[in-house]
N, C-alpha and C positions, 0 to 999 in steps of 0.2 A: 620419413621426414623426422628433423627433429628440431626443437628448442627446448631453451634451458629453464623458460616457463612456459607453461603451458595454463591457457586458462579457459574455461567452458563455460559459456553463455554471453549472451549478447544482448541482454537486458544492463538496467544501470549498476549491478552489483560487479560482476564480469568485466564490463567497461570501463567503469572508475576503475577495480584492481589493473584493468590492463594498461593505463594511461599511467597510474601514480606508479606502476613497473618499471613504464616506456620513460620518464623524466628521472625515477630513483637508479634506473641499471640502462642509460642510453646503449653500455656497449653490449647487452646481452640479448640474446634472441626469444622475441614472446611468441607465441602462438594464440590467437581469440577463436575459440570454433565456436561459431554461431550457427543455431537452425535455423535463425530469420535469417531473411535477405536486408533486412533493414540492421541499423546497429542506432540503440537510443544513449546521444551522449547528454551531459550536463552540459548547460550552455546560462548565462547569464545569474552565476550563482553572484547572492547578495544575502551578506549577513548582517541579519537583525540585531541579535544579541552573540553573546560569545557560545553558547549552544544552539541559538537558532537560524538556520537559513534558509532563504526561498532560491526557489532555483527552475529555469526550465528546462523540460526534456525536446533536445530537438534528434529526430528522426535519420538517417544519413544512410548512402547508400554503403557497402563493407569496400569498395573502388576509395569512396572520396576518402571515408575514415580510417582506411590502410596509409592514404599518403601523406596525411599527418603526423607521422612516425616511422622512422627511417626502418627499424627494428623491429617492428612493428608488423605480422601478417596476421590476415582474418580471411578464416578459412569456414564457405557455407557449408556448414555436415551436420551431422547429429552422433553425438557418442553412444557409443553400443556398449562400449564394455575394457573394463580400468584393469591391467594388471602390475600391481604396485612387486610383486617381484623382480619382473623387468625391468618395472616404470616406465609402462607402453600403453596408449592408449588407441583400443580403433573406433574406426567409425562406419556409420554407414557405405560412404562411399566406398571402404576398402582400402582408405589408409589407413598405417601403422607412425604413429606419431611416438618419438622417445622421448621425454621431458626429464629435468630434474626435478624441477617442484611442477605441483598441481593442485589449482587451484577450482572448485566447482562453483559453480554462480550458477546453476540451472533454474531458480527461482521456484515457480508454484504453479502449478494448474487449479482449474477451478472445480471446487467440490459440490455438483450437481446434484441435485436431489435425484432418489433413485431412479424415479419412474422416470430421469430424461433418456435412458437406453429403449424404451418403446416408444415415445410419440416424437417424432422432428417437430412439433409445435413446441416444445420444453428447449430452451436457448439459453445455453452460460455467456457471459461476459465476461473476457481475460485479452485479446489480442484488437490489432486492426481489423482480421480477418472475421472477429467473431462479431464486433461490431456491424461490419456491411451486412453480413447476413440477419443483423437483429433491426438492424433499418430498413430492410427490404421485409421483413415479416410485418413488421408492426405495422408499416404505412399500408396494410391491408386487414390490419386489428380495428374494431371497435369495442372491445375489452379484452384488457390484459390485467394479468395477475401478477405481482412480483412478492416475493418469497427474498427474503433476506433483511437485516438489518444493519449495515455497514453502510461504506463510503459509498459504493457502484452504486447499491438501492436507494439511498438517499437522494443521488443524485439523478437516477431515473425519473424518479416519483417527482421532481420538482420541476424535471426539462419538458417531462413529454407533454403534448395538447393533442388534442381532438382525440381523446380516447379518454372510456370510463378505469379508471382502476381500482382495481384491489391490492392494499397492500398488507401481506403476512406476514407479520412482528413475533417471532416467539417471545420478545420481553416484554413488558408494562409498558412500555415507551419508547418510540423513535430514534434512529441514528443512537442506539444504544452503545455502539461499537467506541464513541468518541462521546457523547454528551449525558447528561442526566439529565430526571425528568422536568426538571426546572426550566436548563435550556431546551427542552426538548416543546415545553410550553411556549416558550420565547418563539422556535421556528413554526408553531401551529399554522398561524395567518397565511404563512406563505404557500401553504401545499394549497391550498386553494386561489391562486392569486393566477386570473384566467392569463394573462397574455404576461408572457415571461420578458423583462425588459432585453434587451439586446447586450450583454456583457461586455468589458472591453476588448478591443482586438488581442488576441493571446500572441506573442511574440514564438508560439512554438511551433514550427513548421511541421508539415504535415508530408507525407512523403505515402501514395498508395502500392503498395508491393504486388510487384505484377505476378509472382507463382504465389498459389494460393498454399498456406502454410498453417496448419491446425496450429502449430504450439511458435508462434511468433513470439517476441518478449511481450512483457506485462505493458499496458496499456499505460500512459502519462497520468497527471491527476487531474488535468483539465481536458479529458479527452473529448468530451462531451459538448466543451461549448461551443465550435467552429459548426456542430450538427442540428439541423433539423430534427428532430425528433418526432414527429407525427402520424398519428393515426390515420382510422378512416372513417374517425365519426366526426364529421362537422358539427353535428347537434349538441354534442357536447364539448365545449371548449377544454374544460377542465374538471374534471370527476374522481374525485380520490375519498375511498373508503378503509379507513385503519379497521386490521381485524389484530387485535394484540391478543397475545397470550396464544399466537394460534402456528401450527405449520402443516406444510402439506403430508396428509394419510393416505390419497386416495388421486389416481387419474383415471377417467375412465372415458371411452370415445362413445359421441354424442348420435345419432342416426334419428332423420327428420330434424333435425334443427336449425337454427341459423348459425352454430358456434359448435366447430368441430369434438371441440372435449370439454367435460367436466370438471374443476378443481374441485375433490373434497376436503377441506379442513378438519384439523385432528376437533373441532367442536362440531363437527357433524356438518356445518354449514356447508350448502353445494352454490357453487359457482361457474354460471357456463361462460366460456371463453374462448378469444380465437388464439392466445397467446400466455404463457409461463414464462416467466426471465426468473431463472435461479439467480441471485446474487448470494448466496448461502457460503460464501469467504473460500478457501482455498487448501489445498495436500502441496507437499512439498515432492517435485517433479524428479523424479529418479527413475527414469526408462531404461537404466543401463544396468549393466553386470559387472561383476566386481570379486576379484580373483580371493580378498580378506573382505569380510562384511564389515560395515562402521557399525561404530555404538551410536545408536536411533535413540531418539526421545520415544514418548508413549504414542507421539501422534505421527510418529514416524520420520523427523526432521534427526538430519544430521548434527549429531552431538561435536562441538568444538570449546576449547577450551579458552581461555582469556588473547591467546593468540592467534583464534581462528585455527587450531590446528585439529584435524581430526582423528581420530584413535587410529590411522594409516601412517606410517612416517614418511617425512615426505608430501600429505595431501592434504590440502586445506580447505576450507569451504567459507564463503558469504551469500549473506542475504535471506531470501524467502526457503532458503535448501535447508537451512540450518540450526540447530537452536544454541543458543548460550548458555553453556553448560558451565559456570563461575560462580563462584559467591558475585552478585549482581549488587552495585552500589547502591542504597537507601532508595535515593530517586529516579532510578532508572531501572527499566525493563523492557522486556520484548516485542515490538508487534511487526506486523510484516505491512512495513509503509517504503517511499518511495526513500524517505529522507535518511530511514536506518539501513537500508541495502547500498547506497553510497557509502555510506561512512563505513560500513564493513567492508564492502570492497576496495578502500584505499587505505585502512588499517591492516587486511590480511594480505597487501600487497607491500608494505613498510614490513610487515613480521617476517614475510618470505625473506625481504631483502638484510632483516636483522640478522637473522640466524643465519644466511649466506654468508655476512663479515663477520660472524662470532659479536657482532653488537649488542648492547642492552636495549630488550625492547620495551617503553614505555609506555603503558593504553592509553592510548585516546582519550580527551578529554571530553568528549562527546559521549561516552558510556559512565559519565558520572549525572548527567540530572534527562529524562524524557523529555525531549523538546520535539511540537511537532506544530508545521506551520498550514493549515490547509482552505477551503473555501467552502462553506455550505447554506444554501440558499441564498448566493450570489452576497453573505456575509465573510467577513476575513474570521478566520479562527484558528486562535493560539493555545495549545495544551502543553503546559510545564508540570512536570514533577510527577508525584500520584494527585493527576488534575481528578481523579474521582475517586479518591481516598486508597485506591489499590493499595495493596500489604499493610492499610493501617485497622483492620478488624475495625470495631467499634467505639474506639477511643479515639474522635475528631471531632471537630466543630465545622460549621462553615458559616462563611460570612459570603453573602449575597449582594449585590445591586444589579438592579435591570431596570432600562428604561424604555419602555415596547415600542419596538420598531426601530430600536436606534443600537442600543449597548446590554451584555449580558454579561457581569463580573461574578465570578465565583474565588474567594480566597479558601483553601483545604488548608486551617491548623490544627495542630500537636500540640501541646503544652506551650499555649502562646507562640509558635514559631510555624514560620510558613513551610507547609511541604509539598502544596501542589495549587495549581489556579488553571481557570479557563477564562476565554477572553475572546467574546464576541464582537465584533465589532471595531470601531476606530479607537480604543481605548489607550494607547500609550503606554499602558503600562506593562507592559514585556520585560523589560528592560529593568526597573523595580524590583517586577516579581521575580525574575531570574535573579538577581543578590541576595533576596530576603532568603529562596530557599536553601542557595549555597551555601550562604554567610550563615543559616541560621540565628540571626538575632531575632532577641528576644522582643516579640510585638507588646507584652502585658502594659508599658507605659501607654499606649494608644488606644485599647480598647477597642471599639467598634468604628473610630476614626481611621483607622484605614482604610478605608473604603468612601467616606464621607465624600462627599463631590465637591460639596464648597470647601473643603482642603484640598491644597495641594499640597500630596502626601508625599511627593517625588523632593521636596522639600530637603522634609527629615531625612534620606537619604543618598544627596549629593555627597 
C-alpha cells in the first residue's frame, strides 16, 4: 500500500493531524492506522478565549469516519516497525505501507505501579476497555485503594459510592497535578458529599467496541460521568480516607480474610482490600521498531522540534508520544492533556503540509500561553499561564479570593504583572486574565483591587 501521508494513532492527536491533512491536501492520499476499532474525533469545539477551548470527544466507528473524507482511509492494525530508509512502514497484519511523511500520534499507556504484573486485583485506567473491566471489579469491592494524584484519581475518588476508600497522595495535597493546596482546601467538602448530584447530560456519544483491545485510544475527559460507579458496600455510602505523603511499597495476598490482598504503604500503614486502581499518570507508547533510533527525552518521549519534526527526516510526532524539544514561550509548557494533543496534531499536520510547498511555517498561537479548560468535583476549571507559579522559582506573589462552595480565584504575579491564574468556578474572568498575561501590563496602579469583587475590574480593561 501507499499514501503520501501516513499517520499512526487514532486517538485525538492522530485524528485532528489526519483531518487538518484531509482539508489542507484534499488531493493527496492519507493513511490513519488505528489499533482501536473506534476513532475519537473532536466534535462541538467552542472557543472561550483566543487560547482556550472546550470541546467534546465523540467516539465513531473507522466505516463512518473514513466516509467523511474522500482521501481519506483508516486502516485497523497496529505498527510494528518504521523503516525511514525506504519510508515503509509494517504492521501487524502483514502490510507494507509506503509514505512520504510520517506522522506518530501513538499517545501513552498507563504507568502502573509495579506490583500490577502479580495480582489482577491491581487495574490501570487508560481505554473504554479498561474502564469495563474496572466497573465490573469494583461493583464487587467494599474497599478500594487508589494510588495516584491527577485527573483520572480525582475524579474516581469523587464519582464512586458504596465503597470505603483509600486515597494515596505522594504530595501534601490533592489533585496536585492541576491545583494547589488552597484550591485543594476549596474541593475538601466535596469528597465527602454522600450522593453525587446527577451531572448534565454530556453531548459525547459513547460507542462500545465490540473486539476487546488492550491499548484502544486515551479515554475522553468526561468519561466517567454517563457511569455508575459502585460498590458493594451499601453500608457505607461514601468513605474516603486521604493518606498524603504516602505510595504504595508493598502488595501482598491475604489468606483467611475477607479481602483478597494487602496494600502496604511506603509509611508502614497496611490496608486490606478487595481492589488497587493505579492512576499513577502515563509512559509514552512505542511498541514498534525502528530501522534509525529518535532522540528520546529522559522519560523516554519522542524529542521534536518547534515543528513537530523528529530527529528522522521525513517523521514527525504529536501528542502524549512526544516531547517539546524548543526554547518553550514564558507561559507555556508541556502536559499530556486532551486539549494540547489536538493542537499538536493539527500544527504537525500544517508543518508537514509547509515544508511539502516550500512555505513559511508559523507556530501556532496556542504554544504561546497554557491554557487548559477542565471539570473537577462537578466544578468548571480554568488554568492559564504558570497557574502554579511553574518556572517562576520563588520570586511571586499570589493574590487569592474564595468564596466556599461557590468560586476559587488565584491571580500568580511577577513584578506587578500577571503570569498565571486558576479559576474555579463561574467566575468570568478567563477572558481578562488571558490579556493581562499576554499583554503583560503593569497591575501596581490596582494593587489588591484586582481581585476585589465589589469591582468590576473587567472595567479597567475593556
Amino acid at each position: 500500500m501507499e499514501a503520501f501521508f501516513v499517520i499512526v494513532g487514532g486517538g485525538i492527536a492522530g485524528v485532528s493531524c489526519a483531518e487538518t491533512l484531509a482539508f489542507l491536501e484534499p488531493d493527496r492520499s492519507i493513511i490513519l492506522l488505528s489499533e482501536s476499532a473506534l476513532i475519537k474525533t473532536v466534535v462541538n469545539l467552542h472557543a472561550i478565549t483566543r487560547t482556550l477551548q472546550d470541546f467534546d470527544i465523540q467516539e465513531v466507528g473507522i466505516q463512518d469516519f473514513s466516509s467523511k473524507h474522500i482521501n481519506l482511509k483508516v486502516i485497523h492494525d497496529v505498527l510494528t516497525h518504521i523503516n525511514d530508509t525506504t519510508k515503509q512502514v509494517q504492521t501487524q497484519g502483514g502490510l507494507n505501507i509506503k509514505y512520504t511523511y510520517l506522522c506518530i500520534c501513538t499517545g501513552a499507556e498507563p504507568k502502573l505501579i509495579p506490583q500490577a504484573k502479580h495480582f489482577e486485583e491491581i487495574v490501570g485506567i487508560r481505554d473504554t476497555d479498561s474502564v469495563d473491566t474496572f466497573i465490573q471489579r469494583i461493583s464487587k469491592a467494599k474497599t478500594v485503594v487508589i494510588v495516584g494524584n491527577g485527573g483520572i484519581a480525582t475524579e474516581l475518588v469523587f464519582k464512586i459510592k458504596n465503597a470505603e476508600i483509600h486515597w494515596s497522595i505522594k504530595d501534601k495535597h490533592m489533585s496536585a497535578t492541576f491545583v494547589d493546596p488552597g484550591a485543594a482546601e476549596f474541593f475538601q467538602p466535596c469528597l465527602y458529599v454522600k450522593d453525587v448530584s446527577a451531572p448534565p447530560v454530556t453531548k459525547r456519544m459513547r460507542v462500545q467496541e465490540e473486539e476487546y483491545r488492550k491499548r484502544g485510544a486515551a479515554l475522553g475527559p468526561d468519561w466517567y460521568k454517563n457511569l455508575i460507579i459502585s460498590g458493594a458496600n451499601a453500608d457505607i455510602p461514601k468513605s474516603v480516607n486521604l493518606h498524603y505523603e504516602t505510595e504504595i511499597k508493598d502488595v501482598k495476598r491475604l489468606e483467611r480474610s475477607e479481602f483478597p490482598i494487602e496494600a502496604i504503604l511506603s509509611n508502614d500503614e497496611k490496608i486490606p482490600c478487595d481492589l488497587i486502581v493505579s492512576a499513577t499518570g502515563v509512559l509514552p507508547r512505542k511498541s514498534f521498531t525502528t530501522e534509525n533510533t529518535f532522540d528520546l527525552s529522559g522519560d523516554g518521549d519522542i524529542q521534536v522540534n518547534e515543528f513537530m519534526q523528529t530527529s528522522v527526516p521525513f517523521i514527525y510526532a504529536a501528542g502524549d508520544v512526544c516531547n517539546c524539544n524548543w526554547k518553550l514561550a514564558k507561559h507555556w509548557f508541556q502536559m499530556k492533556l486532551w486539549t494540547q494533543a489536538r493542537q499538536m496534531g493539527s500544527y504537525a499536520a500544517k508543518s508537514m503540509v509547509g515544508h511539502l510547498n516550500n512555505e513559511e511555517v508559523l507556530q501556532d498561537f496556542c504554544f504561546e500561553m497554557f491554557a487548559h479548560s477542565t471539570r473537577l468535583f462537578n466544578f468548571k476549571v480554568i488554568l492559564l499561564g504558570l497557574f502554579n507559579g511553574q518556572k517562576l522559582g520563588r520570586n511571586y506573589e499570589m493574590l487569592l479570593r474564595m468564596t466556599k462552595g461557590v468560586e476559587y480565584v488565584k491571580f500568580v504575579l511577577e513584578d506587578n504583572k500577571l503570569q498565571g491564574a486558576v479559576l474555579i468556578g463561574e467566575t468570568d474572568l478567563e477572558e481578562m486574565a488571558e490579556n493581562l498575561i499576554l499583554n503583560q501590563i503593569d497591575l501596581s496602579p490596582y494593587g489588591d483591587d484586582i481581585l476585589n469583587p465589589d469591582i468590576d475590574i473587567e472595567d479597567y480593561f475593556d
